[in-house]
C-alpha positions as CSV (number, residue, x, y, z in Angstrom):
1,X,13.5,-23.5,6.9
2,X,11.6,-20.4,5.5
3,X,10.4,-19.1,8.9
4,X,14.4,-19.6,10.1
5,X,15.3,-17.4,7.3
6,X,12.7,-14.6,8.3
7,X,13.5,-14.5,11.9
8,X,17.2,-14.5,10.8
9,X,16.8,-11.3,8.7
10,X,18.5,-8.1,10.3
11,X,17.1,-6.0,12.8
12,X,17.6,-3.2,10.5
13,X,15.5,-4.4,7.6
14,X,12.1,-4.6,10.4
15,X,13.6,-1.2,11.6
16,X,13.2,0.3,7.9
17,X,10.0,-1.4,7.3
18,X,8.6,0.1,10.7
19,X,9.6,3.3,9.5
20,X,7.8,3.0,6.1
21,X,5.0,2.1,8.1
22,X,5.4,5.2,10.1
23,X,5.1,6.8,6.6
24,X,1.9,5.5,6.1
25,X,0.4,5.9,9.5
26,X,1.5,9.7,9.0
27,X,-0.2,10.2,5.8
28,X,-3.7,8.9,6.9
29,X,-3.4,10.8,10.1
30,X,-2.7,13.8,8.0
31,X,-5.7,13.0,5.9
32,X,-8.0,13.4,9.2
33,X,-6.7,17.0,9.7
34,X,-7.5,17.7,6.3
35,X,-11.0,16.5,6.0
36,X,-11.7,18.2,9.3
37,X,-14.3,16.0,10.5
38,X,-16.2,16.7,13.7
39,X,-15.4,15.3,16.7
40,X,-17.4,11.9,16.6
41,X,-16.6,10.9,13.4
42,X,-12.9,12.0,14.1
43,X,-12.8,9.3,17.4
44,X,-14.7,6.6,14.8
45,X,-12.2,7.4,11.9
46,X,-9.4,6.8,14.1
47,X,-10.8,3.6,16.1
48,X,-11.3,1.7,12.6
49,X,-8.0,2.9,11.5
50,X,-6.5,1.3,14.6
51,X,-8.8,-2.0,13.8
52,X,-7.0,-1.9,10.6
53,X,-3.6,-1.9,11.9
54,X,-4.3,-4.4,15.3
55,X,-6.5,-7.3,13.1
56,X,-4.1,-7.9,10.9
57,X,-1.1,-7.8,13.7
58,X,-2.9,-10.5,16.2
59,X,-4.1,-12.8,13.3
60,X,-0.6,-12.8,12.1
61,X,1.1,-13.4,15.5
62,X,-1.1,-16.2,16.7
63,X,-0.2,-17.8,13.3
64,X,-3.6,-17.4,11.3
65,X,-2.4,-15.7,8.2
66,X,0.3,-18.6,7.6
67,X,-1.7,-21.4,6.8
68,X,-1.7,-21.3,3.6
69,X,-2.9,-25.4,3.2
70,X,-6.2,-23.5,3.7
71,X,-7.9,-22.7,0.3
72,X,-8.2,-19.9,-0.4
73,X,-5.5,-19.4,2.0
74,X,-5.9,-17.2,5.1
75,X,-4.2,-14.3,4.2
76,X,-5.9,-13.8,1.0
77,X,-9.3,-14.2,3.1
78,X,-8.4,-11.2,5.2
79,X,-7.2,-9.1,2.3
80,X,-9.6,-9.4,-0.5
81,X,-12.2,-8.2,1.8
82,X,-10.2,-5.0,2.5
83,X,-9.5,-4.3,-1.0
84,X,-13.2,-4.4,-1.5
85,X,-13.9,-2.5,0.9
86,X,-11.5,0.6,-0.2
87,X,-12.9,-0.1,-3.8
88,X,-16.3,0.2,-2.9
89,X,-15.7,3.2,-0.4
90,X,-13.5,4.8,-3.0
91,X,-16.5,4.9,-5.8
92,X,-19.0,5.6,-2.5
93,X,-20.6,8.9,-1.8
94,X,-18.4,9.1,1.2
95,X,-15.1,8.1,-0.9
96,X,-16.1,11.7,-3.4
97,X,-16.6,13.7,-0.4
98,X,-12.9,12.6,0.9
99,X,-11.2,13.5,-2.5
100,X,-13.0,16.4,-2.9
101,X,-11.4,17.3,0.5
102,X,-8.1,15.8,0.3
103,X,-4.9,18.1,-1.1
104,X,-3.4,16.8,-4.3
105,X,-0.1,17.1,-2.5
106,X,-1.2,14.5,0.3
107,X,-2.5,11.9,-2.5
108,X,1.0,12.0,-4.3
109,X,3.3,12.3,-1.2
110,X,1.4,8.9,0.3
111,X,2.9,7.0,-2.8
112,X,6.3,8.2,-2.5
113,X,6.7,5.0,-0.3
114,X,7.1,2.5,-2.4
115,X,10.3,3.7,-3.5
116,X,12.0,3.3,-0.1
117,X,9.5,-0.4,-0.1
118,X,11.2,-1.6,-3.1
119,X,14.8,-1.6,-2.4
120,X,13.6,-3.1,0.8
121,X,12.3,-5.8,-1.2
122,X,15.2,-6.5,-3.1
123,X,17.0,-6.7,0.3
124,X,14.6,-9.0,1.1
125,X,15.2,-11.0,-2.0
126,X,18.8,-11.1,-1.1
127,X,18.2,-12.9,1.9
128,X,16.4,-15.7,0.4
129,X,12.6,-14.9,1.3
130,X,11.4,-13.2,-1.6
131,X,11.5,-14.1,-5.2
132,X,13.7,-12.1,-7.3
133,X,10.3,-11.7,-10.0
134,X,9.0,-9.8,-6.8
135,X,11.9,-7.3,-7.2
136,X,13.1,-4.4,-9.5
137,X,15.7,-7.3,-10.4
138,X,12.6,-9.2,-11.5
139,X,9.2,-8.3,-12.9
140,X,7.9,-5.8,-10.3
141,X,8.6,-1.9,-11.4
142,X,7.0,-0.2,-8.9
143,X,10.0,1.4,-7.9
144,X,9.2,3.7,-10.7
145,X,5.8,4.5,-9.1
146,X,7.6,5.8,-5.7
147,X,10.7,7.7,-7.8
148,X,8.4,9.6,-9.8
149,X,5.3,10.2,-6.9
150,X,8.3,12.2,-5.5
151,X,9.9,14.2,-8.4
152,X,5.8,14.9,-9.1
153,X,5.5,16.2,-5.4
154,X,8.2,18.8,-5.9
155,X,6.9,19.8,-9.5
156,X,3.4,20.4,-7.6
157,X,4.5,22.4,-5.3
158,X,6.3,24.5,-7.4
159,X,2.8,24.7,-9.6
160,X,4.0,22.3,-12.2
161,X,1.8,19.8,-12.8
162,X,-1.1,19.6,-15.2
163,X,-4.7,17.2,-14.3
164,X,-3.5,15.2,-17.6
165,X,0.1,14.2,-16.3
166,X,-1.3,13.2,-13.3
167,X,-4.3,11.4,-14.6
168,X,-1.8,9.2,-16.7
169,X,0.8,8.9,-13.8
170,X,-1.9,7.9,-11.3
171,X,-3.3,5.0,-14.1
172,X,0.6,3.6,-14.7
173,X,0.7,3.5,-11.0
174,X,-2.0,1.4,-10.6
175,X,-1.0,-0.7,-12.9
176,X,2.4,-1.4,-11.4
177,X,0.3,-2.0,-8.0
178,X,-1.5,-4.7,-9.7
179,X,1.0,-6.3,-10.9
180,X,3.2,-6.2,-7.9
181,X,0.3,-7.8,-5.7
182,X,-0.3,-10.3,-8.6
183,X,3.5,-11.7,-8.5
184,X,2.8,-11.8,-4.8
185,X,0.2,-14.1,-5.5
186,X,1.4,-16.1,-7.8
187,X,4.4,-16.6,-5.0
188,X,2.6,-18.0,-2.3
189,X,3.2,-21.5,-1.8
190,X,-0.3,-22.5,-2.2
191,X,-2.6,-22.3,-4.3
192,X,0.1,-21.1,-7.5
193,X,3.7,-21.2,-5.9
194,X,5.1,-20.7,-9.2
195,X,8.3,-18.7,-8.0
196,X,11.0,-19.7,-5.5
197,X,11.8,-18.7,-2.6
198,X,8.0,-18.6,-1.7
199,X,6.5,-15.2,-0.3
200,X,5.7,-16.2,3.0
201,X,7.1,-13.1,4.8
202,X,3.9,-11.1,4.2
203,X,2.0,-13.9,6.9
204,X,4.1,-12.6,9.7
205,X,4.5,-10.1,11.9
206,X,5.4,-7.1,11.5
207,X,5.6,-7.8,7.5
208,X,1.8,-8.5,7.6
209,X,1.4,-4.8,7.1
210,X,2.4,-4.5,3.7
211,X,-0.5,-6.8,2.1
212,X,-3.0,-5.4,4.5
213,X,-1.9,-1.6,5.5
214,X,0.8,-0.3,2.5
215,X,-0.7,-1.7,-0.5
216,X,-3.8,-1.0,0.4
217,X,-3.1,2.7,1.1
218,X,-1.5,3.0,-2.5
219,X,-4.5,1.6,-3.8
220,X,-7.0,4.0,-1.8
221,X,-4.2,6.9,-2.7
222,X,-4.5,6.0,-6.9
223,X,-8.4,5.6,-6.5
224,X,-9.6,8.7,-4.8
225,X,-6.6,11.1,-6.5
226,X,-8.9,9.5,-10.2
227,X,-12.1,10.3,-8.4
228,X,-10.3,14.4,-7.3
229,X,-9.3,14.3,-11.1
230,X,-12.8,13.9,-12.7
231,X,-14.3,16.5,-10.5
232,X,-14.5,20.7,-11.6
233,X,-13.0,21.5,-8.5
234,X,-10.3,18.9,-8.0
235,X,-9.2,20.3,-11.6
236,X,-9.5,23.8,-10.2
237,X,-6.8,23.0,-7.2
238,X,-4.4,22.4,-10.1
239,X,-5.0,25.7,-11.8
């Protein structure tokens, strides 16, 4: 009955999620022109970036990622080792030299995503394939990340902004991020399935990308903006 319900859902709804997706594709390409890598490590970056996006695509279309009977369950075995993976880049020699290089600008535009991502959720919601605890209606307030990653964006570049407001902006938003993929959790049907409907949208395709490509490029965004913040010459950029 679920999958009915997700192959039911309007064209439009994939349409917008394709298009947030195109957000975040845009972003990451943008942060290859700005680290201005040479031309090997340019083709490398971008042939891993394209792993990121394909892996997750095929496991979910030949029907991997949705057996969750499996414990831990399959999805959860793909994205636990990309989350410590960004971590461990993030706090990597390699992960300071990328925030060094990154513009503040980039790090806070990349989150303004999740604004668009959580009315989509609640749309999702409506249509019986999300839990409403998964939803600004709910327990998830990450809307609040997205709203104010773009009112931050136009008060930076107008100047605005000082290192502290962002420090404390950047922490809230993880926060919310954590707690948003925790209520995703906790709505699988196995091994917690404490909410109903069950989240088991985020097994398919093309809704595979927002456990594997979206959250994880908030998470990389919030990590490496705290890494640009500790640094004399991240704190210069905003003086």
């Amino acid at each position: 009955v679920h999958l009915l319900l997700i192959t039911a859902l309007p064209a439009w709804l994939t349409y917008a999620f394709y298009a947030l997706v195109a957000w975040g594709v845009a972003a990451v390409l943008a942060a290859f022109r700005a680290l201005s890598t040479g031309t090997r490590m340019s083709v490398l970056l971008r042939l891993g970036f394209g792993v990121w996006l394909v892996v997750p695509a095929y496991l979910a279309n030949a029907g991997v990622l949705s057996q969750f009977d499996a414990m831990p369950p399959m999805l959860v075995r793909v994205v636990v080792p990309m989350v410590v993976l960004i971590v461990t880049f993030s706090f990597s020699r390699a992960g300071a030299w990328a925030a060094e290089r990154l513009p503040f600008g980039l790090l806070i535009a990349v989150q303004i995503f999740r604004l668009p991502l959580e009315v989509l959720l609640h749309q999702l919601h409506g249509h019986r394939v999300l839990p409403v605890q998964m939803t600004f209606a709910g327990l998830n307030f990450d809307i609040l990340t997205g709203a104010s990653a773009l009112v931050l964006w136009v008060l930076h570049r107008r100047g605005g902004v000082s290192p502290g407001v962002l420090r404390m902006w950047n922490t809230i938003g993880l926060a919310l991020l954590v707690t948003i993929v925790t209520l995703a959790v906790l709505s699988f049907p196995k091994p917690f399935g404490l909410f109903t409907p069950q989240n088991q949208i985020v097994a398919y395709f093309p809704w595979v990308w927002l456990p594997t490509f979206l959250v994880q490029l908030a998470l990389l965004g919030h990590l490496l903006m705290l890494r640009k913040l500790r640094t004399a010459s991240g704190r210069a950029e905003l003086t």
